[in-house]
N, C-alpha and C positions, 0 to 999 in steps of 0.2 A: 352260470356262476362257476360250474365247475373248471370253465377253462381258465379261469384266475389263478395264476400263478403266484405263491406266496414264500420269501424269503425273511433271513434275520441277517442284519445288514450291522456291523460295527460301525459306528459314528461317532466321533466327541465324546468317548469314554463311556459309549449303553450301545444298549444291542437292538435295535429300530425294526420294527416290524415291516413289512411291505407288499403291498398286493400290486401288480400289477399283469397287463394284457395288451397284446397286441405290438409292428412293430412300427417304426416310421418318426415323425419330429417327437420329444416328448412333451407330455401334459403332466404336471404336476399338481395333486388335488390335496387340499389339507382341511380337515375336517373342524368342525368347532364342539363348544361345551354345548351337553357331555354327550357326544357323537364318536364313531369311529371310522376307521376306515371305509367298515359296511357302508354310510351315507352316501357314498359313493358309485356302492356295487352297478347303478343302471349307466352312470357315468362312462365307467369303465368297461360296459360291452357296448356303448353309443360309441366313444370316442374310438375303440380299437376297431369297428365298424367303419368308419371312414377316414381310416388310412393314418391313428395315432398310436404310440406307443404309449398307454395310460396307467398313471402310478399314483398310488393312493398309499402313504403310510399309517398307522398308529403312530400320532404325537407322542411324543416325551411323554411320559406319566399314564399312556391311555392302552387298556389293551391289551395286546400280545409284547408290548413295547416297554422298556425296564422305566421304573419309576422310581427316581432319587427320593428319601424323602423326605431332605428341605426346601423350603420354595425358594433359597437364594438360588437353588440348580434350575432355576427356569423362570431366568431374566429373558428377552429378547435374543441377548447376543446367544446364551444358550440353546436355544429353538431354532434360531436360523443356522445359531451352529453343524445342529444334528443334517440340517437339510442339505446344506451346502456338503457334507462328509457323506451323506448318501450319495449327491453327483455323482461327486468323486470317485467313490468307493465303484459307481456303475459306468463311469469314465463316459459319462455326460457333461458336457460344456454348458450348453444353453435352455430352457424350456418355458414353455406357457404355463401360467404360474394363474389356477385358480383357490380361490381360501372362501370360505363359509364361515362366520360366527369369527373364534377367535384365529380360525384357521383364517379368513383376511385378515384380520390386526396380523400376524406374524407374515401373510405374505406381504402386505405394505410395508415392513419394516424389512424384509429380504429384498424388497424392489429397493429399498433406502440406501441399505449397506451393501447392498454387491447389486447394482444395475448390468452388471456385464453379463450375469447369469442369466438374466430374466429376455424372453422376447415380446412378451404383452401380457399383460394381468387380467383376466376377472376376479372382481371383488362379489363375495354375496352377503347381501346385509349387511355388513359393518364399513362407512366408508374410513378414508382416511383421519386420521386426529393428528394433525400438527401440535409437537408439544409447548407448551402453555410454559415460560420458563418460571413459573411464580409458583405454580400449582399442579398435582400431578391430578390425573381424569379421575381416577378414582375418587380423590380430596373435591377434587371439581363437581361432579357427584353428589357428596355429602352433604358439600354444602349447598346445593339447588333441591335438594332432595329428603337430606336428612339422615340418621342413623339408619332408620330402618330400612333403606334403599336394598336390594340384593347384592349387587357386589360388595356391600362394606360388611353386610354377612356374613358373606364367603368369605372373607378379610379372618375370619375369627376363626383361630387355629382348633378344628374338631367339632363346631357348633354343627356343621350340616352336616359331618358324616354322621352325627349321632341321630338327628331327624331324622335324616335319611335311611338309616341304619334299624329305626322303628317299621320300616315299608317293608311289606314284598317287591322288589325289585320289579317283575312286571308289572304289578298296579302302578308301582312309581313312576315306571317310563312310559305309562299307556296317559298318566296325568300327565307329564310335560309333554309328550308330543301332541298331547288334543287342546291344551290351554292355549285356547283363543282371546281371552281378555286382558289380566288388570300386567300379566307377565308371562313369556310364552316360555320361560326359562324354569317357571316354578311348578309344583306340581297345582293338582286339582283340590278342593278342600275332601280332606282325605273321610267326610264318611259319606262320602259321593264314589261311587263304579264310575272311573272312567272309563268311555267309549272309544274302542280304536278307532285312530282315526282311518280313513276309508284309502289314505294312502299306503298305508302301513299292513302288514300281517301276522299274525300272532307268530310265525316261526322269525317273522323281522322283530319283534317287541322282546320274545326271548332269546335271541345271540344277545341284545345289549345286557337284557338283564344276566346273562349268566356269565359275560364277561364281568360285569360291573362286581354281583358278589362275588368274583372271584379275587379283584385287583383291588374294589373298594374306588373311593370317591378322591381320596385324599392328591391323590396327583393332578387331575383336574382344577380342582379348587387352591394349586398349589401357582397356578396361574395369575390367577387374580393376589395370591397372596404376594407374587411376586412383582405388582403393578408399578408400586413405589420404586423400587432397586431401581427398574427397570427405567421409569422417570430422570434419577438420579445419574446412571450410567450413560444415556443418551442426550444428557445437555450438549456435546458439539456438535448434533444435529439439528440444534435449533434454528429454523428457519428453513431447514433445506426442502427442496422440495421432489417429488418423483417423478422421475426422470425416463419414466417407462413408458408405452402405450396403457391405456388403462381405461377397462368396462364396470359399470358399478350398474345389480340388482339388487331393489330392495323389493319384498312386500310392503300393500299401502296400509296392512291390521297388522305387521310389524313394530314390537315396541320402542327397536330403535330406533326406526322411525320418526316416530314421536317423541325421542327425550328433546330437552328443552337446547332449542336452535338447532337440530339437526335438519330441519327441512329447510332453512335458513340457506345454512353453511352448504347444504346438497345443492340448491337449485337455484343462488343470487351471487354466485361469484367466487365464493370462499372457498370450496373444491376445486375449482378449475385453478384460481392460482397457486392452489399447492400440489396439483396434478396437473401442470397444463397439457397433457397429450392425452386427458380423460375426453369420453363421449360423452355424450350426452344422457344421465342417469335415466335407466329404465324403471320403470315403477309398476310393479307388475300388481293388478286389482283383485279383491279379493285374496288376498293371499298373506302369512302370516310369518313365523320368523326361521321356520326349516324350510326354507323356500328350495333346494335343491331334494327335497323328497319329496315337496307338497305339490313343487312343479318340472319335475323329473323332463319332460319334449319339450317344455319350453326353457329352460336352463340350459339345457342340452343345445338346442339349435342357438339360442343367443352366444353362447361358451363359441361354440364351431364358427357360425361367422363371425365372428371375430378375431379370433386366433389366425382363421385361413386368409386375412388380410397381409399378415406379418411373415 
């Protein structure tokens, strides 16, 4: 860990945090909620191990990394913004473009809007959502689902940071990383000890918690608040489709997995014709929704043969 080298990178008007190692094509890693750079840390001594230059930033909002705090500042175009101004900024042209959690929603939509940048994707967990020009995912959601769903939660400006804000920090992250059931996003019922899970280590459970009381929730969940805009701002993409090479993992105890038509849309057609230069989706058994910490050498070597295609 210690050969991880870490910069503050000006981008799109914030100062972007970024860890990277190693030198050769680059791999670009984007973390999802509410994760950090750290998800990455084994990533980044794998990939710089065999012959990549590997970069992992703090998203907008998360971390070491400045966090606006309206959510109109973290529409899509915003997010890919930052990405694309880091290239730049490191006078990178092109890279392999992997995203976990909302870190693939944001790399499908950098694969959408700037395809010249990208030389082949891994997606983890979250495949592609072509937008629905009637209704936004989230409204989509509600209504299969109902109010009470978690995103339309997070939707509610202050409700989780104040839940949240009742937790010890590390008990709160020791519950979402081990919640294997009803939601792998929410915490454990709180007068239950969560158990680390056995990927994980109490010096890994406190970096997130002591970044987290320090920067707070509110940037993360500014994501989700900014689902609609982002609906809204991307109508003349409707129909388009991604036009990159493209790997998609999920876990099979994954719950996005499971929402309603996603296994549908993954594995009878509907992904392939809005991705048609995707593979064939891996579905990795037993395995649940931080699948690049829960399956650290298999992640790993799937990422690497694929990339060393391209």
């Amino acid at each position: 860990m210690e050969a991880i080298e870490h910069q503050m990178i000006n981008t799109n008007g914030i100062k972007m945090h970024v860890a990277s190692i190693g030198t050769g094509p680059v791999v670009l890693l984007l973390h999802g909620f509410p994760e950090l750079w750290y998800s990455w840390r084994h990533h980044l001594l794998y990939l710089s191990s065999v012959g990549y230059r590997a970069i992992a930033p703090d998203l907008r909002g998360y971390g070491d990394t400045d966090s606006p705090p309206s959510p109109e500042s973290y529409t899509a175009f915003h997010l890919v913004g930052d990405l694309v101004g880091v290239l730049d900024e490191l006078g990178i042209d092109k890279v392999y473009l992997v995203g976990h959690d909302w870190g693939a929603y944001v790399a499908w939509y950098f694969s959408l809007f700037r395809p010249d940048r990208i030389k082949a994707l891994v997606a983890l967990s979250v495949e592609f959502f072509p937008r629905n020009p009637k209704i936004s995912l989230i409204e989509s959601y509600r209504a299969a689902y109902g109010d009470d769903f978690y995103m339309c939660k997070f939707k509610i400006p202050g409700l989780v940071e104040q839940v949240f804000g009742y937790m010890d920090p590390a008990e709160l992250f020791k519950g979402i990383f081990s919640n294997r059931s009803t939601n792998p996003l929410f915490m454990h019922e709180q007068n239950n000890a969560a158990k680390l899970p056995s990927w994980l280590t109490e010096q890994d459970i406190n970096y997130y918690a002591d970044k987290y009381k320090r920067k707070g929730f509110t940037g993360p969940l500014n994501y989700y608040r900014a689902f609609d805009r982002s609906w809204e701002l991307t109508a003349p993409w409707t129909g388009a489709q991604i036009q990159v090479p493209a790997k998609f993992i999920v876990g099979d105890s994954d719950l996005t997995y499971h929402f309603k038509g996603a296994k549908e849309y993954i594995h009878k057609g509907g992904f392939k014709r809005d991705v048609p230069f995707l593979e064939e989706a891996v579905v990795m058994e037993d395995t649940c929704h931080f699948i690049n910490q829960e399956r650290v050498h298999e992640t790993c070597a799937h990422i690497h043969d694929f990339i060393k295609k391209f």
